[in-house]
C-alpha positions in Angstrom: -41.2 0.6 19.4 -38.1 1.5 17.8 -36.0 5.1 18.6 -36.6 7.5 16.0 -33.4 9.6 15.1 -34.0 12.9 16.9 -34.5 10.9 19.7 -31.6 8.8 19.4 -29.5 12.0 18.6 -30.3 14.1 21.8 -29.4 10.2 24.1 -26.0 10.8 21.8 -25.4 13.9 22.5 -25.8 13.6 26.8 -23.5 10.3 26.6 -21.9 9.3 23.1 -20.6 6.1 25.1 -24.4 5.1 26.2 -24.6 1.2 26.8 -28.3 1.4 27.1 -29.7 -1.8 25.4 -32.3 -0.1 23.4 -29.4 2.9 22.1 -27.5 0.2 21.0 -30.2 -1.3 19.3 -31.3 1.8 17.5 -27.3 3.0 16.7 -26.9 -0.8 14.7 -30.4 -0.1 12.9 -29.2 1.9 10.2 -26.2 3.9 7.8 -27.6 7.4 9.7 -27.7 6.1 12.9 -24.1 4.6 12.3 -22.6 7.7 10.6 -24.3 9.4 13.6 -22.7 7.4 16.2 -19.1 7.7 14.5 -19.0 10.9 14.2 -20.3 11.3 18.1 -17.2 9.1 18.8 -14.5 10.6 17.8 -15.4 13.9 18.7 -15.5 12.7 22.0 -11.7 11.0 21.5 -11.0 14.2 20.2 -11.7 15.9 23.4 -10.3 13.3 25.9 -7.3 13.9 24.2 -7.3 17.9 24.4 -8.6 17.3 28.1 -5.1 15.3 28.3 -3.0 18.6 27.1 0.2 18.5 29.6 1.2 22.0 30.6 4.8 22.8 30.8 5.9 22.1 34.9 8.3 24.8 35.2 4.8 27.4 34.6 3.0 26.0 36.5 6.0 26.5 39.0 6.4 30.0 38.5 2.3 30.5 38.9 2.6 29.3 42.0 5.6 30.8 43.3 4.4 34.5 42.1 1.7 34.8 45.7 4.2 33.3 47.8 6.5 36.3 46.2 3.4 38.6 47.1 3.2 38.0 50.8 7.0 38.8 50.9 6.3 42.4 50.0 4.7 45.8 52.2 4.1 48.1 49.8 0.6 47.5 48.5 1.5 49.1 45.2 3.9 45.8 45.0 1.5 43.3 46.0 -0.9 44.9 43.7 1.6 44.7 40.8 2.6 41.3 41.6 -0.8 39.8 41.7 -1.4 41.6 38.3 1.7 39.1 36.9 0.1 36.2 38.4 -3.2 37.1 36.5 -1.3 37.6 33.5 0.5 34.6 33.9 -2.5 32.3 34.8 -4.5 33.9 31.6 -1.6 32.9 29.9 -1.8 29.4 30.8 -5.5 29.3 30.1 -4.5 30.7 27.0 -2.0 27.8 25.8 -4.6 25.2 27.3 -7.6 26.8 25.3 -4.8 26.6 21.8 -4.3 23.0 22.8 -7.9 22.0 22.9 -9.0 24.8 19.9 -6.1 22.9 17.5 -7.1 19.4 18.7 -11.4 19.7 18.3 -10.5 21.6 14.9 -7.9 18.9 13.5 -9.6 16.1 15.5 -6.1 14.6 15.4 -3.3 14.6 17.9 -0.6 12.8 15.7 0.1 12.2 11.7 -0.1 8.9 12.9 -3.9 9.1 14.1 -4.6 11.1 10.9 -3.8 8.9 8.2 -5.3 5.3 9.8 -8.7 8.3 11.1 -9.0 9.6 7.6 -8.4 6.1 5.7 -11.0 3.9 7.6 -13.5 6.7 7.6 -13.2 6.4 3.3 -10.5 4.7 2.1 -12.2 2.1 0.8 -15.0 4.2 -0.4 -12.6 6.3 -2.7 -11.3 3.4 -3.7 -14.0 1.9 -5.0 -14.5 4.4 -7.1 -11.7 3.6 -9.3 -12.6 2.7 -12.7 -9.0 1.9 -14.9 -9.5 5.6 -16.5 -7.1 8.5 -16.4 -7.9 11.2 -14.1 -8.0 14.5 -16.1 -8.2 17.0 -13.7 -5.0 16.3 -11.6 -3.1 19.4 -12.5 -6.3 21.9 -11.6 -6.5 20.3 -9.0 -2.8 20.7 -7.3 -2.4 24.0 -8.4 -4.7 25.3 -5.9 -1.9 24.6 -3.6 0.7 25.4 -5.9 1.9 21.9 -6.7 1.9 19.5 -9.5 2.8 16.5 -10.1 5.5 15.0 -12.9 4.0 13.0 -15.9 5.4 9.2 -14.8 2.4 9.9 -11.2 0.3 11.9 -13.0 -0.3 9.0 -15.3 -1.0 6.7 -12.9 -3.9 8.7 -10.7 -7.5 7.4 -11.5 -8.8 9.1 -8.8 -8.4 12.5 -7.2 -10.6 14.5 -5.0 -10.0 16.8 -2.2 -10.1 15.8 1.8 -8.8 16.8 5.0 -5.9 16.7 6.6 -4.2 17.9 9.7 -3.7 21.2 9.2 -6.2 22.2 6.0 -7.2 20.3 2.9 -5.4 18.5 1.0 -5.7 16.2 -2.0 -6.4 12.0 -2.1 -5.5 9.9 -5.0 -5.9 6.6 -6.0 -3.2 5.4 -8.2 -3.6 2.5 -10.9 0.2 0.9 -10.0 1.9 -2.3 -11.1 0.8 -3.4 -7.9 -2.8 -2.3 -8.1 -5.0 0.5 -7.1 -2.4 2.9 -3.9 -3.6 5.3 -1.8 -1.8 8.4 -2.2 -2.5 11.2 0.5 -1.3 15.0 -0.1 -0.9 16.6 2.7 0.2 20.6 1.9 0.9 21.9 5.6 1.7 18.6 7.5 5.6 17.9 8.0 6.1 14.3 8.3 9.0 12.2 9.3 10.4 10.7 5.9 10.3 7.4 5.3 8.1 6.8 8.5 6.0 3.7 8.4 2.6 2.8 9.7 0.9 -0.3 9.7 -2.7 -0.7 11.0 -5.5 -3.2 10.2 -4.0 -5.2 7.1 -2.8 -1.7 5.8 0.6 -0.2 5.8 1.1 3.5 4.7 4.8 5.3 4.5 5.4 9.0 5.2 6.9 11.3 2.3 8.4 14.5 3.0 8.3 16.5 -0.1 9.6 20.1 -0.8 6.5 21.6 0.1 3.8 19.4 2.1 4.5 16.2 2.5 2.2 12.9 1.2 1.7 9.7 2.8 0.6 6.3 0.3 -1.2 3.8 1.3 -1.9 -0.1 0.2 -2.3 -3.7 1.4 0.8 -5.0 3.3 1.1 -7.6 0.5 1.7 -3.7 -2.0 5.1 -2.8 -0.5 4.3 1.0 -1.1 7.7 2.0 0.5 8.8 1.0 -3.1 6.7 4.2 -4.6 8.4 6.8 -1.9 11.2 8.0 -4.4 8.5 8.2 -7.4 6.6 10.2 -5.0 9.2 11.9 -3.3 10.6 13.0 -6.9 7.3 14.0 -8.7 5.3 16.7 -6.5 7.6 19.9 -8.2 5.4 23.7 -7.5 3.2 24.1 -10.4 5.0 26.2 -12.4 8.2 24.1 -12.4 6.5 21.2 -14.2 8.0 20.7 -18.1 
């Protein structure tokens, strides 16, 4: 009898990693149960890497020194007021831990890095199959939510534009019709990058742009050389109402 998907959701949900013979079965039977099973996975990725959070050694230090500094003292009013520090201090480390792991499970990502190869095999190739040779008309609507927009040379080129996610809010993914064929382009509105970074995964390679405001990353085939459309990029992304 094969595991209906309530079923198979609760086994995901008491161990994502389940080897079980029949859960495996069941999580290869379907789209759902796949999308299911992703999705299970890198939340739990997500919280092996907040549970990973390193704590700065020279607190934890100073935690532990503040009872040994307790017993030093007579007056009870002291150790009362000392041992009121070390509560403060330890509900200040549980407080930076708790900001570690809150930022991590909300952004899912722990690097740029992670983002851009999480975010591009989860639909990269989905959005770009969308791409049909026409003009994208809504590009400048679009960007000026976030106060950007885009010169008329990369403007021209986007066939493609809806919004996503990215590390620190939404952003904006492109697909651009280039000389080289159809780019990735990523806008990233929060996210500082290192310019000129590069990233290569699968048979991809992506390059970080670092843009007056936000900051983009584009991404093609290794054969693309998308390093060559950084300073187009770099150059076009102006605040909306600079654009001429």
């Amino acid at each position: 009898m094969s595991m209906d998907f309530s079923e198979f959701k609760r086994l995901l949900g008491a161990d994502p990693r389940n080897r079980d013979p029949a859960f495996l079965q069941a999580r290869d039977s379907s789209p759902e149960f796949r999308d299911a099973a992703a999705q299970a996975d890198r939340l739990e990725g997500s919280l092996e890497r907040a549970l990973a959070l390193e704590v700065p050694a020279e607190l934890l230090d100073q935690i532990r020194d503040i009872p040994r500094a307790a017993a030093l003292h007579d007056d009870q009013g002291a150790v009362r007021a000392t041992w009121r520090r070390f509560a403060m201090a330890a509900g200040l480390l549980i407080a930076i831990g708790a900001a570690g792991v809150t930022w991590r499970m909300n952004s899912g990502w722990e690097s740029v890095e992670d983002y851009v190869i999480d975010h591009y095999q989860h639909d990269g190739a989905a959005v770009l199959a969308r791409a049909d040779g026409h003009l994208a008309e809504n590009v400048s609507p679009m960007l000026a939510e976030f106060g950007a927009d885009v010169a008329p040379e990369l403007a021209g080129l986007v066939n493609v534009i809806k919004q996503c996610p990215t590390p620190d809010g939404k952003g904006i993914h492109m697909i651009l019709n280039t000389e080289q064929g159809l780019v990735t382009l990523i806008y990233m509105p929060k996210t500082p990058v290192t310019d000129g970074e590069q990233i290569s995964f699968d048979d991809s390679e992506a390059v970080l742009v670092q843009l007056q405001s936000g900051s983009a990353v584009i991404i093609g085939s290794r054969v693309q050389r998308v390093s060559d459309l950084h300073s187009l990029v770099q150059a076009s992304f102006v605040a909306a109402a600079e654009k001429t």
